[in-house]
C-alpha positions as CSV (number, residue, x, y, z in Angstrom):
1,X,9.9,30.4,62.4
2,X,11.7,28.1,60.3
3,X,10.8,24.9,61.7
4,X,7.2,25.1,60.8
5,X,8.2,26.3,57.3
6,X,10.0,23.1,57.0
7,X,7.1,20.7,58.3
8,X,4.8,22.5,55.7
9,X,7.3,22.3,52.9
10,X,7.9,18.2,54.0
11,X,4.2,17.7,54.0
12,X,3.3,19.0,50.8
13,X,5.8,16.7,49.4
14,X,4.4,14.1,51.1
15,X,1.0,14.5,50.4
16,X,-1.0,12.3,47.7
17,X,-1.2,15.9,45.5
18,X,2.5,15.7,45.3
19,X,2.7,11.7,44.7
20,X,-0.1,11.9,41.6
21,X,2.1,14.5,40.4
22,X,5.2,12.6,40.1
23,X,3.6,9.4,39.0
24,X,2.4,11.5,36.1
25,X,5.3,13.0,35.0
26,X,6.4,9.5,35.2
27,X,4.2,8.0,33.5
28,X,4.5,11.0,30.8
29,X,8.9,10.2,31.1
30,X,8.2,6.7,29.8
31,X,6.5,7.3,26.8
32,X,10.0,7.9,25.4
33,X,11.0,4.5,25.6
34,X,8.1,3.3,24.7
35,X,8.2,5.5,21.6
36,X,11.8,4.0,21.0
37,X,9.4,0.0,21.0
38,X,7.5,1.4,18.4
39,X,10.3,2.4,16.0
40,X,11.4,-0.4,16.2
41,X,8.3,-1.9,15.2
42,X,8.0,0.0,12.4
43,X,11.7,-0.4,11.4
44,X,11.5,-4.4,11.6
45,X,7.6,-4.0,9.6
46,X,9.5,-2.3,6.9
47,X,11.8,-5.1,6.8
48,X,9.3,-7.3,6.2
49,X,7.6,-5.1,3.1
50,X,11.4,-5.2,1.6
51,X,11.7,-9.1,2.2
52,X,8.1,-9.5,0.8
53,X,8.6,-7.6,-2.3
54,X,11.8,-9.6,-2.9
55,X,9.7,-13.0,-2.4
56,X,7.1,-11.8,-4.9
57,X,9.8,-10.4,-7.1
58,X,11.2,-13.8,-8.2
59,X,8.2,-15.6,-7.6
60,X,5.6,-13.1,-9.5
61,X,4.0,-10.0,-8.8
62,X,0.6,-8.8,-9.4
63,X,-1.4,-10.3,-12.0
64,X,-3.3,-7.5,-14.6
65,X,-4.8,-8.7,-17.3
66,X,-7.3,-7.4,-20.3
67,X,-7.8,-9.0,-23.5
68,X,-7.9,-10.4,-26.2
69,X,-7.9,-7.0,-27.9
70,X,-8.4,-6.7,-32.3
71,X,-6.1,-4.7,-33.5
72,X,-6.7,-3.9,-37.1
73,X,-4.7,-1.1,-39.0
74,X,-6.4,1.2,-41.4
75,X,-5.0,4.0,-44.1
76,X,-6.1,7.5,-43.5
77,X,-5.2,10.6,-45.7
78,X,-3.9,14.2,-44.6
79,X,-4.2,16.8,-47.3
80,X,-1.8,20.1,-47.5
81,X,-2.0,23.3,-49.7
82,X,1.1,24.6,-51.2
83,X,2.0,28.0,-53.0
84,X,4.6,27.7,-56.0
85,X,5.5,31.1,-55.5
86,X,7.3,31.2,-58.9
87,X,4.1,30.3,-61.2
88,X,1.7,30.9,-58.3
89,X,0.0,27.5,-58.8
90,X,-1.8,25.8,-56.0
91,X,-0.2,22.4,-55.2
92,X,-2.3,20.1,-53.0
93,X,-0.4,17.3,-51.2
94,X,-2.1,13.7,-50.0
95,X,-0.4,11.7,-47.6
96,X,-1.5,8.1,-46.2
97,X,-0.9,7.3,-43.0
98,X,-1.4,4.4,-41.1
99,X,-3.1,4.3,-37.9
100,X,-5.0,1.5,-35.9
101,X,-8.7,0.9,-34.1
102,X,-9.1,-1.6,-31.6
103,X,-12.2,-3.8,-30.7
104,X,-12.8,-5.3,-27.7
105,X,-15.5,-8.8,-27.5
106,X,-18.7,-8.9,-28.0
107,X,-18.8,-11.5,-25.0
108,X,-16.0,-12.9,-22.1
109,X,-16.1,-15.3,-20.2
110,X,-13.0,-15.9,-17.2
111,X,-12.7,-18.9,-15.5
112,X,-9.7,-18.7,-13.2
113,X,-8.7,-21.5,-10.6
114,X,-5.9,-19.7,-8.3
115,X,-4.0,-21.6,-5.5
116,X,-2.2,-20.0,-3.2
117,X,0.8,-20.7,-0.6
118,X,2.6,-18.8,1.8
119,X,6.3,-18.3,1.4
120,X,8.8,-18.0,4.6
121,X,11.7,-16.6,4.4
122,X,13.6,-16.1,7.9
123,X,11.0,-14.7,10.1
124,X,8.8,-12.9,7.4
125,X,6.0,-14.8,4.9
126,X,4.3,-13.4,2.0
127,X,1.5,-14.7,0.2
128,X,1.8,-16.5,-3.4
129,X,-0.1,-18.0,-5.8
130,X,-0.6,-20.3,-9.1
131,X,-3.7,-19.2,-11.7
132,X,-4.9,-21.2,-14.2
133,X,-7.2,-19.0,-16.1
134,X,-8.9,-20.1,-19.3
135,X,-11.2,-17.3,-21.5
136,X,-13.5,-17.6,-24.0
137,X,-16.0,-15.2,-26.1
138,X,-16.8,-14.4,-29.5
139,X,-16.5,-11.0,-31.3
140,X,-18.7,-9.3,-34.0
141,X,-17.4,-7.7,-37.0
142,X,-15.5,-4.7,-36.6
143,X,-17.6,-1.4,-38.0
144,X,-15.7,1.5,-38.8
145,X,-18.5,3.9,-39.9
146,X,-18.6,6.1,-36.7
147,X,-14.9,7.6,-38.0
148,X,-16.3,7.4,-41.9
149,X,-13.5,5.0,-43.1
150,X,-13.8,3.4,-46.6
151,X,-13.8,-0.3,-46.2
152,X,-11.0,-0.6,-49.2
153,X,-8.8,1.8,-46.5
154,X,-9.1,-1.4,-43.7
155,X,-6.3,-3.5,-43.8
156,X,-8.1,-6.5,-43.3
157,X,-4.8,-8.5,-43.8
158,X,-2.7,-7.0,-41.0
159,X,-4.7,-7.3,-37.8
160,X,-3.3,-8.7,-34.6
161,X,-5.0,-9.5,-31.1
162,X,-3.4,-8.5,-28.3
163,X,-3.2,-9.2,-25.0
164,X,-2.3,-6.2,-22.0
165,X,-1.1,-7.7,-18.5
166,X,1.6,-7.3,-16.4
167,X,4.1,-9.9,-15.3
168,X,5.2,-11.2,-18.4
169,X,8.4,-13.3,-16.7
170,X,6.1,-15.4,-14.8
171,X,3.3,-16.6,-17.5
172,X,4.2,-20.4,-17.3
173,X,2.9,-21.9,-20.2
174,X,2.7,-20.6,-23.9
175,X,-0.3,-18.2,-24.6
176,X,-2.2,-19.6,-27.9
177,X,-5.5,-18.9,-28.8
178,X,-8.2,-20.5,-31.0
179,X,-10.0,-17.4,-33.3
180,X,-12.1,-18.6,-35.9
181,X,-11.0,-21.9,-35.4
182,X,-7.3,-20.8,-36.5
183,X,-4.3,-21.0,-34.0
184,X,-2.3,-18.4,-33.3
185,X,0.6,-17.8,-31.0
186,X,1.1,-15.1,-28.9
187,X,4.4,-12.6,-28.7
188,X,6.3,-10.8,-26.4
189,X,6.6,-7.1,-27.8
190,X,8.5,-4.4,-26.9
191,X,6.9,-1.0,-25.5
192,X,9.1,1.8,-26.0
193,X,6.6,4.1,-24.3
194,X,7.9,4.3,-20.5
195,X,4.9,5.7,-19.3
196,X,2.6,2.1,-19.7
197,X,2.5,0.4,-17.1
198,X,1.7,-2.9,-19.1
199,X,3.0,-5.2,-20.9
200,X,1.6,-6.8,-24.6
201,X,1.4,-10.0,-26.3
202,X,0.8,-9.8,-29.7
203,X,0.2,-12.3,-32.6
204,X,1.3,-11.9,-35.9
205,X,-0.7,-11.1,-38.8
206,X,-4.3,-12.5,-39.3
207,X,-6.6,-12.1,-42.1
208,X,-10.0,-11.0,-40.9
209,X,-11.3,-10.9,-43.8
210,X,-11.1,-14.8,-44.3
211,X,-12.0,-15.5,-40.9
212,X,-15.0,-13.0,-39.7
213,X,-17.9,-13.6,-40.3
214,X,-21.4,-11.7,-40.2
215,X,-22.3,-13.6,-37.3
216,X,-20.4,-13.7,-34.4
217,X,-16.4,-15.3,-34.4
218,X,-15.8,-17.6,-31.3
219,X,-11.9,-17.8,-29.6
220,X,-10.8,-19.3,-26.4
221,X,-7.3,-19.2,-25.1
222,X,-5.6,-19.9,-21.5
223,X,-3.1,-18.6,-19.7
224,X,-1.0,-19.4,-16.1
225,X,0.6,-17.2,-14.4
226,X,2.6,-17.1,-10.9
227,X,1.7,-14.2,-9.0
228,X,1.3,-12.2,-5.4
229,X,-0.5,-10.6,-3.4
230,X,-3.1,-9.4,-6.4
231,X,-4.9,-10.4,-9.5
232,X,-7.2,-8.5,-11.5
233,X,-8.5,-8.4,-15.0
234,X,-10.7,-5.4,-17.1
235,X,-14.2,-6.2,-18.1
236,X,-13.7,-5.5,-21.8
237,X,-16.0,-7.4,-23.5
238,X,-19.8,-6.2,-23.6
239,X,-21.0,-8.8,-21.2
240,X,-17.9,-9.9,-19.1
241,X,-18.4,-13.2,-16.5
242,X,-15.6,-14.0,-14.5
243,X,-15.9,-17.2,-11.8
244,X,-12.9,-17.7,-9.5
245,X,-12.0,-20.6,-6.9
246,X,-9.2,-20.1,-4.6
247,X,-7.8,-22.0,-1.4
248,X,-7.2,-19.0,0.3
249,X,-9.9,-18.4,3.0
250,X,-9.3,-14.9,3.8
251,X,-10.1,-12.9,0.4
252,X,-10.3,-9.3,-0.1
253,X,-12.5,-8.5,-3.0
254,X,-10.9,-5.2,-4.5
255,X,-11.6,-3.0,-7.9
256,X,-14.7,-1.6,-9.3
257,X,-16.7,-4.3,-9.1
258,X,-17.9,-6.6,-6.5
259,X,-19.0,-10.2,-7.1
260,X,-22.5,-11.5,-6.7
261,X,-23.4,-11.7,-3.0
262,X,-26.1,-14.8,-3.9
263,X,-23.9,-17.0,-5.4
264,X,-19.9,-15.8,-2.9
265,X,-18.9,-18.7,-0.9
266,X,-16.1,-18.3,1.5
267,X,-14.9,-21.0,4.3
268,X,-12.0,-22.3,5.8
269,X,-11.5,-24.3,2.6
270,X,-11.3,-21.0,0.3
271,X,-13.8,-19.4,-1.6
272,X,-16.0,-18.9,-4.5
273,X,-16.8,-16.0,-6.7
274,X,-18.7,-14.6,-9.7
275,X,-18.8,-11.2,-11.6
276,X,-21.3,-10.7,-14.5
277,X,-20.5,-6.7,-15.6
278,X,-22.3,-5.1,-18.7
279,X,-21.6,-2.7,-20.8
280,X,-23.3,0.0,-19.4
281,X,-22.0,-0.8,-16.3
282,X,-18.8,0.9,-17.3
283,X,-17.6,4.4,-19.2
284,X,-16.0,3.3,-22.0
285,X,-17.4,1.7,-25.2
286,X,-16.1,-1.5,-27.4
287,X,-13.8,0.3,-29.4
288,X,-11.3,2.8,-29.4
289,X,-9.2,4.6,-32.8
290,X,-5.7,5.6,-32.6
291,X,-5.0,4.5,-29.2
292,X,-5.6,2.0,-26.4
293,X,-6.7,3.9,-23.6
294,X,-5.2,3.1,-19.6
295,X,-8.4,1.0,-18.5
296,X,-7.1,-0.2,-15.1
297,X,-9.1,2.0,-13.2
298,X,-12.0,-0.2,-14.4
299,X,-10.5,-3.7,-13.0
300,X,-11.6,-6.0,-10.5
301,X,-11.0,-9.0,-8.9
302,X,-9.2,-10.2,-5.2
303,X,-6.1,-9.5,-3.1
304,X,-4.4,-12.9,-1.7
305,X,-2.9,-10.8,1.5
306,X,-2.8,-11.6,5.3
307,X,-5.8,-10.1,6.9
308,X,-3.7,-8.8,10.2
309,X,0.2,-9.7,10.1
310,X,2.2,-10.2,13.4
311,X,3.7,-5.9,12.9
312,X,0.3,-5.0,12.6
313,X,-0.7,-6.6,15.6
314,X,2.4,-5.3,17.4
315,X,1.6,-2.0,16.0
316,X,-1.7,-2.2,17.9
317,X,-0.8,-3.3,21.0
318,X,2.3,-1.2,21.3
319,X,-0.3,1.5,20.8
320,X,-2.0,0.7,24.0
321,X,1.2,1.4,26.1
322,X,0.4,4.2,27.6
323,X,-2.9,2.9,29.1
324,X,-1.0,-0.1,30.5
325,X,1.4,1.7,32.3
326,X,-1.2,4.3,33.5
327,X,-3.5,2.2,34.8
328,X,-0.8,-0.2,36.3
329,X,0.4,3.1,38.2
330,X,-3.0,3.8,39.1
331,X,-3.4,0.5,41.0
332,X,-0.6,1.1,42.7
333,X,-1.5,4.3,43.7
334,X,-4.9,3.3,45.4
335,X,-2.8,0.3,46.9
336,X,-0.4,2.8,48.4
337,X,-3.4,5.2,49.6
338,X,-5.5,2.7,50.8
339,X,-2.5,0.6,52.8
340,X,-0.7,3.8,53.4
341,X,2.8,1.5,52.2
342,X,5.2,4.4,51.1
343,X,6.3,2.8,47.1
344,X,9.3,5.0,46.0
345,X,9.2,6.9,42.7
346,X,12.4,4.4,41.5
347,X,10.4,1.5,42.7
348,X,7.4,3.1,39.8
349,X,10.5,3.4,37.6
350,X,11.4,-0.3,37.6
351,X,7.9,-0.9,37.5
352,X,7.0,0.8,34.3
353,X,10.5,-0.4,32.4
354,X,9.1,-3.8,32.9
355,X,5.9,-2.9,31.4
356,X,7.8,-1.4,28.4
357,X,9.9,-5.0,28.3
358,X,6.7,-6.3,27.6
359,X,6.3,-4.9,24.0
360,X,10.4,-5.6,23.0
361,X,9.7,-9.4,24.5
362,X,6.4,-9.7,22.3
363,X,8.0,-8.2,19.3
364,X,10.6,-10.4,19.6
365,X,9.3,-13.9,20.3
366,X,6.6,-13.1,17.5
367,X,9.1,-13.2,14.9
368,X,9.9,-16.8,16.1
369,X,6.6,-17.8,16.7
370,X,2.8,-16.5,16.2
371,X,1.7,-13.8,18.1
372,X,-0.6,-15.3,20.1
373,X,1.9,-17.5,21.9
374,X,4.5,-14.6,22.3
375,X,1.4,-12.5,23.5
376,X,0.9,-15.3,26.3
377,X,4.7,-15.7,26.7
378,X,5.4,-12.1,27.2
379,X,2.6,-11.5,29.6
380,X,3.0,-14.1,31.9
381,X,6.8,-13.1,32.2
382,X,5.8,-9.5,32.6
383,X,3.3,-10.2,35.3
384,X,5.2,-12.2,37.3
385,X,8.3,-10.1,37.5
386,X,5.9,-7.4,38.6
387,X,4.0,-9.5,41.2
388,X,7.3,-10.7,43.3
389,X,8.8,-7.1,42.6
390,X,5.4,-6.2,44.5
391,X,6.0,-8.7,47.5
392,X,8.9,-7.1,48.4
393,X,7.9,-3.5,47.8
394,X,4.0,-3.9,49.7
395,X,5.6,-6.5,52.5
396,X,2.0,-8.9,52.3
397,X,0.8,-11.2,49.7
398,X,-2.8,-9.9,49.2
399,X,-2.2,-6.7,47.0
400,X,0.7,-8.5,44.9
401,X,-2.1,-11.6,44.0
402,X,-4.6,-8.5,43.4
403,X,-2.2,-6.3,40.9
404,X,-1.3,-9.9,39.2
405,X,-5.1,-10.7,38.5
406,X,-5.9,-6.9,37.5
407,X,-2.6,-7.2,35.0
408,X,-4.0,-10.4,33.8
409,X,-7.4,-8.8,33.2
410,X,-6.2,-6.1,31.6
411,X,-3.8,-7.6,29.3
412,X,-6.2,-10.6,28.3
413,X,-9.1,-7.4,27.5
414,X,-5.8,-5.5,25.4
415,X,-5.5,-8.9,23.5
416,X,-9.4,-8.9,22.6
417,X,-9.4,-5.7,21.4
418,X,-6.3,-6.1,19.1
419,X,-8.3,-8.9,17.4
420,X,-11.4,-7.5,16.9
421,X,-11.7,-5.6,14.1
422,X,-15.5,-4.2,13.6
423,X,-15.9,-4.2,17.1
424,X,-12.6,-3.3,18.5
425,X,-14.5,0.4,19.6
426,X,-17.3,-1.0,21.4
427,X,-15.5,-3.5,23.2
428,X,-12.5,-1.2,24.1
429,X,-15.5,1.7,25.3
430,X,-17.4,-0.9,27.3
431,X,-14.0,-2.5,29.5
432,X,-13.0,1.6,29.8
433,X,-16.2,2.0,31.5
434,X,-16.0,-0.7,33.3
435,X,-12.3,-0.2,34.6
436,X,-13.5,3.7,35.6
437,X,-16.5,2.3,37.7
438,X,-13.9,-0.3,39.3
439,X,-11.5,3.1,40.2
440,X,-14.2,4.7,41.5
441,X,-15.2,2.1,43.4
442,X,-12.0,1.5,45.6
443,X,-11.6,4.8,45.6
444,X,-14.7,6.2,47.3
445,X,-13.3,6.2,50.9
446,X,-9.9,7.6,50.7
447,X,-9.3,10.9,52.1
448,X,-8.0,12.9,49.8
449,X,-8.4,16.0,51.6
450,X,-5.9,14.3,54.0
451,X,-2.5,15.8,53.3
452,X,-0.7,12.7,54.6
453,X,-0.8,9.4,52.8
């Protein structure tokens, strides 16, 4: 009675039920290592964010910028009521204080010229640029009757302009501006408020009341700044106009606004750009009491990033591991059913670890080299150690040439997909298709109710 009991117990462990359920656990088993690839991945991708912020730190950061701003002080008065308890007399109190409105230009006009360069430092790059931006506009006179102040309480005398931005340590030039046809230099100043996020430039003390007019008051300054990754500027004035040329060919136009689709040019050369924004385009008005208000959620303007760094596109294709290594097993499933060779689960083992070498190789060489190249590099090595492991394991030199051109295939249709970007779904849906019909295909005559392979 026992010998039958161990024929059935061999057989069922020899059956193709039995096979497909090891190579799945298998398969299943590897994503550990795999998982291990993408760490590392990550790990070296964070690398590269640390490197990159210490390349834009000394060369610039990310340009924000909104100006000129008029800031004119004004005297208001607070009254208090007093008791003199002895005589019972009421005492009233009036104190002046001084407080500030600011006014923002009638019309501005941006012209910024930005070129960019990429910076390499060992095996990382980041993106940097040089802007030359010159702005011009007028203003009208300030009017103070919506907050009922008396024109003698305007301290015509003491206005400033100002200038909000961010990355003070890398403006290259000195920052004057023409107002009225008088010249005025700009200032650092410090912000003891911890909670702005800017930085100000401030002039000293104009008279407005000898230089506005009842017309309109031109100015015009320019300003160049180093910077990274980012620049962006507010549309303060009531009809803002900004036109920006760039050698970077791979802009990504970011903010609130967008610039006019008629008149965008982008090539290989770099591109072209133009905003017009009014007024009413945006919620806030052309002047503001007491204080200047956090506008940056109204900016605009263009990222200088790569579209798709090499991480990324190791990210992606790491991503895909566990399609590669099920598939590959599939193939040589059929092989083994179809030829009825007997492939070891170690000999799957060594087969799947060298599919998992392919993602440290790519990683790897694409940090010395772009990752098209270690793409190609990788792959052929990967293929080929599979196809000669496969001579020896299948003992012919038809199924090893057929796994090499399906591994080819499906690593040069991986490769398409990781660099398509809108169509990176339809693509990947069609080939999955495509690779099912094939399965089913070469599949349609095996006896599966057979429980010997």
């Amino acid at each position: 009675m026992e010998t039958p009991e161990n024929e059935k117990e061999t057989s069922f462990f020899q059956s193709n039920t039995a096979k497909m359920i090891m190579v799945g656990l298998l398969t299943f088993v590897l994503l550990i290592p795999l998982e291990f690839v993408k760490n590392l991945i990550t790990e070296r991708s964070q690398r590269q964010e640390e490197v990159i912020g210490e390349i834009n730190d000394k060369w610039g950061g990310n340009v924000f910028l909104y100006g000129p701003i008029l800031k004119v002080p004004y005297t208001y008065y607070e009254e208090t009521v007093s008791i003199n308890e002895k005589t019972k007399e009421t005492v009233k109190q009036r104190k002046a204080y001084t407080n500030y409105a600011y006014f923002f230009p009638e019309e501005l006009k941006a012209k910024s010229n930005v070129t960019t360069k990429v910076l390499n430092r060992n095996n990382y790059e980041s993106v940097v640029f040089s802007s030359k931006m010159k702005f011009e506009g007028n203003y009208i006179h300030p009017d103070f009757s919506s907050k009922n102040i008396a024109n003698e309480d305007i301290q015509w005398n003491k206005a400033t302009i100002l200038i909000q931005t961010t990355n003070l340590k890398s403006i290259k030039d000195e920052v004057k501006i023409n107002f009225g046809n008088t010249n005025l230099t700009f200032e650092p100043v410090y912000n003891s408020n911890s909670k702005e996020t800017t930085e100000a430039l401030e002039t000293g003390y104009i008279d407005l009341g000898k230089i506005l007019n009842q017309g309109k008051t031109a100015f015009r300054f320019d300003i160049t700044y180093n910077g990274s990754q980012q620049l962006k500027i507010v549309p303060i004035g009531k009809t803002t106009q900004l036109n920006m040329e760039s050698n970077w060919a791979s802009p990504s136009f970011t903010g609130n606004f967008l610039p006019d689709d008629k008149t965008k040019q982008i090539s290989a050369n770099g591109f072209v750009a133009n905003w017009k924004i009014l007024h009413i385009n945006r919620a806030f008005s052309q002047q503001t009491f007491n204080n200047l208000p956090d506008l940056s959620q109204y900016a605009f303007g263009v990222d200088f990033v790569i579209p798709v760094n090499q991480y990324q596109q190791n990210e992606r294709a790491s991503k895909y591991g566990f399609l590669v290594i099920g598939l590959t097993f599939l193939i040589f499933f059929l092989i083994q059913s179809i030829s009825k060779i007997k492939i070891h689960i170690f000999q799957y083992t060594m087969i799947g670890l060298a599919l998992i070498m392919f993602y440290t190789l790519l990683i790897s060489i694409t940090e010395h080299s772009s990752f098209m190249k270690a793409y190609i590099i990788a792959g052929i090595s990967v293929i080929t150690l599979i196809t000669l492991y496969s001579i020896s394991i299948l003992k012919n030199r038809k199924f090893p040439m057929f796994i090499a051109a399906s591994l080819g295939s499906l690593y040069t249709f991986l490769y398409v997909i990781i660099q398509l970007e809108n169509y990176a779904l339809l693509v990947g849906s069609i080939g999955l298709f495509a690779i099912l019909a094939a399965v089913m295909y070469f599949s349609r005559k095996i006896d599966w109710s057979n429980g010997n392979s």
